[in-house]
Backbone as JSON Lines, residues from 0, in Angstrom:
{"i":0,"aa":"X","n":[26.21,-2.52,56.64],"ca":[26.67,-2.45,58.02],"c":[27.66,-3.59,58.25]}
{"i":1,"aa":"X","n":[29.0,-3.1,58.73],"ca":[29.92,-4.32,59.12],"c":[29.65,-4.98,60.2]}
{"i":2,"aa":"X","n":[30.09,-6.44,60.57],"ca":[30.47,-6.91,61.97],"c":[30.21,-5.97,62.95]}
{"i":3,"aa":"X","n":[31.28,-5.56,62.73],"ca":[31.52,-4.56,64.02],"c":[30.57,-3.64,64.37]}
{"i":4,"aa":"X","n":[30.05,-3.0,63.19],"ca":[28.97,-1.77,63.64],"c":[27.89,-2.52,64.29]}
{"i":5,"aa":"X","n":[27.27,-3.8,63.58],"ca":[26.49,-5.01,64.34],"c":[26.44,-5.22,65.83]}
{"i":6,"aa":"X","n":[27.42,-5.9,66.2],"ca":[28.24,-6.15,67.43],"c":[28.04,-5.12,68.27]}
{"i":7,"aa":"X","n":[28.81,-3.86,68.59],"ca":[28.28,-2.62,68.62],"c":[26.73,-1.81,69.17]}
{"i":8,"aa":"X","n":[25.95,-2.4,68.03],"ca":[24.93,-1.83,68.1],"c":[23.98,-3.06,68.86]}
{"i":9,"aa":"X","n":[24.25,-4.06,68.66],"ca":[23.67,-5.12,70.03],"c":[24.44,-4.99,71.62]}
{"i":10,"aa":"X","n":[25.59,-4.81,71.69],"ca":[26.34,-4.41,73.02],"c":[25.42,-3.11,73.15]}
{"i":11,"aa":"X","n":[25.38,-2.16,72.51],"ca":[24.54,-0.5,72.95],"c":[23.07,-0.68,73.58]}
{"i":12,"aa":"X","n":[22.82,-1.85,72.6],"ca":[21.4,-1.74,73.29],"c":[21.18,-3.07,74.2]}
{"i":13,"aa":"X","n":[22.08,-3.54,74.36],"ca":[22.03,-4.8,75.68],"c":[22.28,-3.73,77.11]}
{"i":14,"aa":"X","n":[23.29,-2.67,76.83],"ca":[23.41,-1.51,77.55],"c":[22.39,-0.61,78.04]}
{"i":15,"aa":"X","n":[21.59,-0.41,77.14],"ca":[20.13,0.52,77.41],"c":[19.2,-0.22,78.17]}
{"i":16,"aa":"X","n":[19.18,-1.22,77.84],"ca":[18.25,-2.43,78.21],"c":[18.76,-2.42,80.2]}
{"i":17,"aa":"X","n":[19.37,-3.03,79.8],"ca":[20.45,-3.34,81.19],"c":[20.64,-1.82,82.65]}
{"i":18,"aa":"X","n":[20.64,-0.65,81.94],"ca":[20.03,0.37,82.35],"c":[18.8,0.71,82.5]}
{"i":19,"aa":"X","n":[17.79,0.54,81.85],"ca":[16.66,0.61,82.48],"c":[15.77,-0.37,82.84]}
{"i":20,"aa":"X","n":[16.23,-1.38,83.04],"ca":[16.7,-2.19,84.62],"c":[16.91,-1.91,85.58]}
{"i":21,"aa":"X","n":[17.84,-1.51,85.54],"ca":[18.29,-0.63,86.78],"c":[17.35,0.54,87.37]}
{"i":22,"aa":"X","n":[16.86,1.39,86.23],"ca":[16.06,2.27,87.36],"c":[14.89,1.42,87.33]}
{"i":23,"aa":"X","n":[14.33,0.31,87.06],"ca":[13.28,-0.15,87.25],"c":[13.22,-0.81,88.83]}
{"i":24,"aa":"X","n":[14.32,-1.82,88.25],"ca":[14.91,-2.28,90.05],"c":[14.87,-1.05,91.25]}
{"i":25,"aa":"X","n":[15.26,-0.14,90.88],"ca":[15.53,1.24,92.16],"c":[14.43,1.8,92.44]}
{"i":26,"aa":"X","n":[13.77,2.0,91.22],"ca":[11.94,2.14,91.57],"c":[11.03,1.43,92.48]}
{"i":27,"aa":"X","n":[11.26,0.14,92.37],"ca":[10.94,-1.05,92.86],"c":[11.7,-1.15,94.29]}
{"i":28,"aa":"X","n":[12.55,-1.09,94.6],"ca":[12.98,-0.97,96.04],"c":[12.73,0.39,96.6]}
{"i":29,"aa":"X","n":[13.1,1.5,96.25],"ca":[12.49,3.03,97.01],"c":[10.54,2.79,97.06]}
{"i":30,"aa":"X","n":[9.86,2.18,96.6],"ca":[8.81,1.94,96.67],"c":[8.32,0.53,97.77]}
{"i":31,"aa":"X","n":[9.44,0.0,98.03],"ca":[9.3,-1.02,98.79],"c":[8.05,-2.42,98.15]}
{"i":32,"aa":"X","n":[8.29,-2.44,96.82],"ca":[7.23,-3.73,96.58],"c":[7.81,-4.55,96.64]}
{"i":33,"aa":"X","n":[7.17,-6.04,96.53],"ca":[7.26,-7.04,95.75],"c":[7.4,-7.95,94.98]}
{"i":34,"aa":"X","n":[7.92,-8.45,94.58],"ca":[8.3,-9.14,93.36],"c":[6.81,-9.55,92.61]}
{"i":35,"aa":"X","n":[5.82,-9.72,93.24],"ca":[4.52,-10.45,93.02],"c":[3.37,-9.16,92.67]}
{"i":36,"aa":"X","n":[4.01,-8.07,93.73],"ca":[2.99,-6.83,93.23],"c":[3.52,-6.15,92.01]}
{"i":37,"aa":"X","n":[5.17,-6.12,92.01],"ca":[5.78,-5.33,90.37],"c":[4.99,-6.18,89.15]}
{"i":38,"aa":"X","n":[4.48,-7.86,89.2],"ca":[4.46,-8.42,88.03],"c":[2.73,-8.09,87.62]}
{"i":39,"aa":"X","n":[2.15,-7.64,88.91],"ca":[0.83,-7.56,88.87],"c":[0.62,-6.23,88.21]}
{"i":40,"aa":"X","n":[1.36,-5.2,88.7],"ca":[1.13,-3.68,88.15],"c":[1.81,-3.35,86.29]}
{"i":41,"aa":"X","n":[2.91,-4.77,86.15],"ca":[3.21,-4.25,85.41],"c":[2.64,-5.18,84.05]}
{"i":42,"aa":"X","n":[2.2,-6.47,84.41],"ca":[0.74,-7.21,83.65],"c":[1.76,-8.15,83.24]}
{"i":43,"aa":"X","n":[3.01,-8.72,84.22],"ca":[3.88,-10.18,83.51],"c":[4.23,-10.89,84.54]}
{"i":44,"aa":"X","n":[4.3,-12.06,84.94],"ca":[4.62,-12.94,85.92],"c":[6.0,-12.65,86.82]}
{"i":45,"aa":"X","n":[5.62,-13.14,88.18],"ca":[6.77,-13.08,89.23],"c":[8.63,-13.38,88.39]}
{"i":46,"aa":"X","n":[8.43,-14.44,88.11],"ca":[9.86,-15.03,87.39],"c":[10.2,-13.99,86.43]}
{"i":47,"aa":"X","n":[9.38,-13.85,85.32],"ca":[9.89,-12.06,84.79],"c":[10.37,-11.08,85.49]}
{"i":48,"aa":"X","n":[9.67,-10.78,86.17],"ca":[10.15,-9.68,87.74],"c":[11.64,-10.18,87.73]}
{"i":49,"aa":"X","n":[11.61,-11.25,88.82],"ca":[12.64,-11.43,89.17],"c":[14.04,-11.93,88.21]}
{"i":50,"aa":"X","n":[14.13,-12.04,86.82],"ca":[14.81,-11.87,85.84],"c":[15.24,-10.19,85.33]}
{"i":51,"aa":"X","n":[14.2,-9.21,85.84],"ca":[14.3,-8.25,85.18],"c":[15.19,-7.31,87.17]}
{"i":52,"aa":"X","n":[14.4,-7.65,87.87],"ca":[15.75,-7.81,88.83],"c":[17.26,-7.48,89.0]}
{"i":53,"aa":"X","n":[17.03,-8.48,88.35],"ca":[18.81,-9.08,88.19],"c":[19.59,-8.74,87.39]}
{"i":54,"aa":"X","n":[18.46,-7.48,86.26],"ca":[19.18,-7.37,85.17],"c":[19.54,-8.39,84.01]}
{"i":55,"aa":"X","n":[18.56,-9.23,83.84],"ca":[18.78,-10.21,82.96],"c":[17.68,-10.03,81.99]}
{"i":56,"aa":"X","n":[18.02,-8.66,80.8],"ca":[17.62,-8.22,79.82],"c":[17.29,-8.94,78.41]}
{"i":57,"aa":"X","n":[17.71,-10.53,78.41],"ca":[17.78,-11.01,77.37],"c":[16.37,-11.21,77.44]}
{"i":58,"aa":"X","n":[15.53,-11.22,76.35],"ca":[13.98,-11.54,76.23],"c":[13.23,-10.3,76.51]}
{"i":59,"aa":"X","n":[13.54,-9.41,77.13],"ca":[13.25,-7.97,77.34],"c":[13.14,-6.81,76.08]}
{"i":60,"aa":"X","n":[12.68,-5.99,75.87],"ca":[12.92,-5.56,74.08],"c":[12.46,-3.88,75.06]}
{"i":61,"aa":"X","n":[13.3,-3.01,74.1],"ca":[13.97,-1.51,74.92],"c":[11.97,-0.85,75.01]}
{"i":62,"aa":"X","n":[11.34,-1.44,73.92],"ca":[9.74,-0.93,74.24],"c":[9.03,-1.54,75.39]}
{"i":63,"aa":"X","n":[9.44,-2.63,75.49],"ca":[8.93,-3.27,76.75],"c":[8.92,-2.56,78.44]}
{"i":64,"aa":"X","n":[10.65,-2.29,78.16],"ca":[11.1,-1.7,79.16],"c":[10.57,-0.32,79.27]}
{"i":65,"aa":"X","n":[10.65,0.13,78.42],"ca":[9.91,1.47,78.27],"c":[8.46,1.68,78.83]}
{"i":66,"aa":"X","n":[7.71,0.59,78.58],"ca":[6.5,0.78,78.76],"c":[6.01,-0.09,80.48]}
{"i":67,"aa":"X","n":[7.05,-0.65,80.93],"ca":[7.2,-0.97,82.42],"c":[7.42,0.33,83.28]}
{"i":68,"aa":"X","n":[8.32,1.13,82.57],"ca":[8.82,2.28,83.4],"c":[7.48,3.41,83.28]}
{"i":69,"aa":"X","n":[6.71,3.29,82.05],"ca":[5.67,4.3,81.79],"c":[4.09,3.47,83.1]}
{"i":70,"aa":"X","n":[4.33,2.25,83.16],"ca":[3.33,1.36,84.51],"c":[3.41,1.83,86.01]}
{"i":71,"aa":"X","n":[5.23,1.92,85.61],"ca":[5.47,2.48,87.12],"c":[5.35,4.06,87.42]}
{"i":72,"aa":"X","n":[4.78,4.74,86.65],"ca":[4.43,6.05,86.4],"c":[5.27,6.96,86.47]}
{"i":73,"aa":"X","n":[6.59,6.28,85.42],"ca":[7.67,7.49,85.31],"c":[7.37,8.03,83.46]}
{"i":74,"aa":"X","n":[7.9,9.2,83.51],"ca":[7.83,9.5,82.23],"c":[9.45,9.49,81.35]}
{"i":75,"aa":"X","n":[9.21,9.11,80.51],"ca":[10.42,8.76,79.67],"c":[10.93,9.56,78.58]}
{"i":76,"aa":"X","n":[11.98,10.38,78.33],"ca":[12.21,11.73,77.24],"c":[13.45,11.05,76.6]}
{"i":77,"aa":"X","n":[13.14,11.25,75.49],"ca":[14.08,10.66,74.24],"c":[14.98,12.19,73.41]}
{"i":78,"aa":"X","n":[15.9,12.49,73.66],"ca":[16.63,13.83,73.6],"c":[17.75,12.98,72.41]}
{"i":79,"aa":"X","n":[17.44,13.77,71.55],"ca":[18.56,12.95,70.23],"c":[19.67,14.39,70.0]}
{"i":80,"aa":"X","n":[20.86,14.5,70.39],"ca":[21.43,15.27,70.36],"c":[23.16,14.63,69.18]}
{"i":81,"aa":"X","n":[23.87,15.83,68.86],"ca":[24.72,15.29,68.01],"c":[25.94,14.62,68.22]}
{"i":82,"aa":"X","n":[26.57,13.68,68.0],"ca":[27.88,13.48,68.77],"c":[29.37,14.65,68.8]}
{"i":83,"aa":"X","n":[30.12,14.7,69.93],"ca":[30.88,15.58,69.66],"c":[31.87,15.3,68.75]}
{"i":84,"aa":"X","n":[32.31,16.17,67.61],"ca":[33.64,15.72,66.64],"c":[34.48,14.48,66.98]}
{"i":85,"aa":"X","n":[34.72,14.8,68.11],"ca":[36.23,13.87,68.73],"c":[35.85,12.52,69.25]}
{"i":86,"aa":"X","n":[34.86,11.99,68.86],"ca":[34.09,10.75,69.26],"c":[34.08,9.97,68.31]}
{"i":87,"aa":"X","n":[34.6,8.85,68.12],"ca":[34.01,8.6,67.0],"c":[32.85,7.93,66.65]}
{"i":88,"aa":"X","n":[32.44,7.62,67.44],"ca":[31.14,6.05,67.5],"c":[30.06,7.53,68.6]}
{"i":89,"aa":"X","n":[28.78,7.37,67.91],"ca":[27.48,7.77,68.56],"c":[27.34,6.59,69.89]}
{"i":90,"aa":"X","n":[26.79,7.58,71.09],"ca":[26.35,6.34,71.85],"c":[25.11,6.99,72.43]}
{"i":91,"aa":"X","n":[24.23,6.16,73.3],"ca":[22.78,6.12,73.99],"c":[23.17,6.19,75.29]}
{"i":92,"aa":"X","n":[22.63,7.4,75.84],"ca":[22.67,6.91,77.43],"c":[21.2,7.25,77.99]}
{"i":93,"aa":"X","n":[21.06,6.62,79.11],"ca":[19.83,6.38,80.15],"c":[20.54,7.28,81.34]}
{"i":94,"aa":"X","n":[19.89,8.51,81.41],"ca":[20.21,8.91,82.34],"c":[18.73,9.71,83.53]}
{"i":95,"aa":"X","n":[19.02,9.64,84.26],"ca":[18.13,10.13,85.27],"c":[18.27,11.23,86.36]}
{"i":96,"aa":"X","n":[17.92,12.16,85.94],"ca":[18.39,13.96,86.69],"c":[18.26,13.42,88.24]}
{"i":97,"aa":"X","n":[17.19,13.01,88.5],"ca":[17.92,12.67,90.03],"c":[18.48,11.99,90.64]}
{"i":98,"aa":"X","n":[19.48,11.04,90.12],"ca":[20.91,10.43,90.29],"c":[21.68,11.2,89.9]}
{"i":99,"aa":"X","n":[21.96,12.31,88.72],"ca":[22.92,12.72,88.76],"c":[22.76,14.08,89.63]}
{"i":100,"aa":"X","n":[21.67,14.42,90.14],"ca":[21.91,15.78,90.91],"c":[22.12,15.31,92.42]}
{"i":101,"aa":"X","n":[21.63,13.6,92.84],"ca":[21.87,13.14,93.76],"c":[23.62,13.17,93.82]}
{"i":102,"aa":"X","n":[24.5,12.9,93.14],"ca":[25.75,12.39,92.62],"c":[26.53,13.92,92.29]}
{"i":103,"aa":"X","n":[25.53,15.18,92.83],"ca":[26.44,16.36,92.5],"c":[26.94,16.6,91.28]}
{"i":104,"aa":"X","n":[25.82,16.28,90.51],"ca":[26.58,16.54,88.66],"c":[25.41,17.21,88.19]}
């Protein structure tokens, strides 16, 4: 594996990470908690919370996150599909059907 594919593949998953964050955060506000009740339900201290917040994924690992989002009683589907020809680089996305049907897509 070169540099680059390296590089790459830590930016992709600082990306995934950093996304499901995000629906964790959105979970966490449409639910109206806490910073003190998210760390309690999800079994890690306030300052974690509020790092994971902000989107500050470093120390975070994509199972972790995974298994915060499985606390907050969402279910999580892993769909491995092929890249199209004209692409050249595979990528990961986090996506969530009701943002994009919210978003008319």
């Amino acid at each position: 594996m070169s540099r680059d594919d390296t590089a790459r593949d830590k930016a992709g998953s600082r990306a995934v990470r950093v996304a499901l964050a995000r629906e964790i955060s959105g979970i966490v506000s449409a639910r109206g908690l806490n910073q003190r009740e998210v760390a309690e339900l999800l079994g890690t201290t306030q300052p974690r919370v509020s790092l994971l917040m902000a989107s500050k994924v470093e120390g975070f690992s994509l199972d972790r996150l995974v298994m915060y989002l499985n606390l907050l009683g969402e279910d999580i589907h892993i769909v491995v599909l092929p890249k199209p020809p004209e692409r050249e680089h595979a990528r990961t996305w986090v996506i969530n059907p009701a943002s994009v049907a919210a978003a008319g897509g």
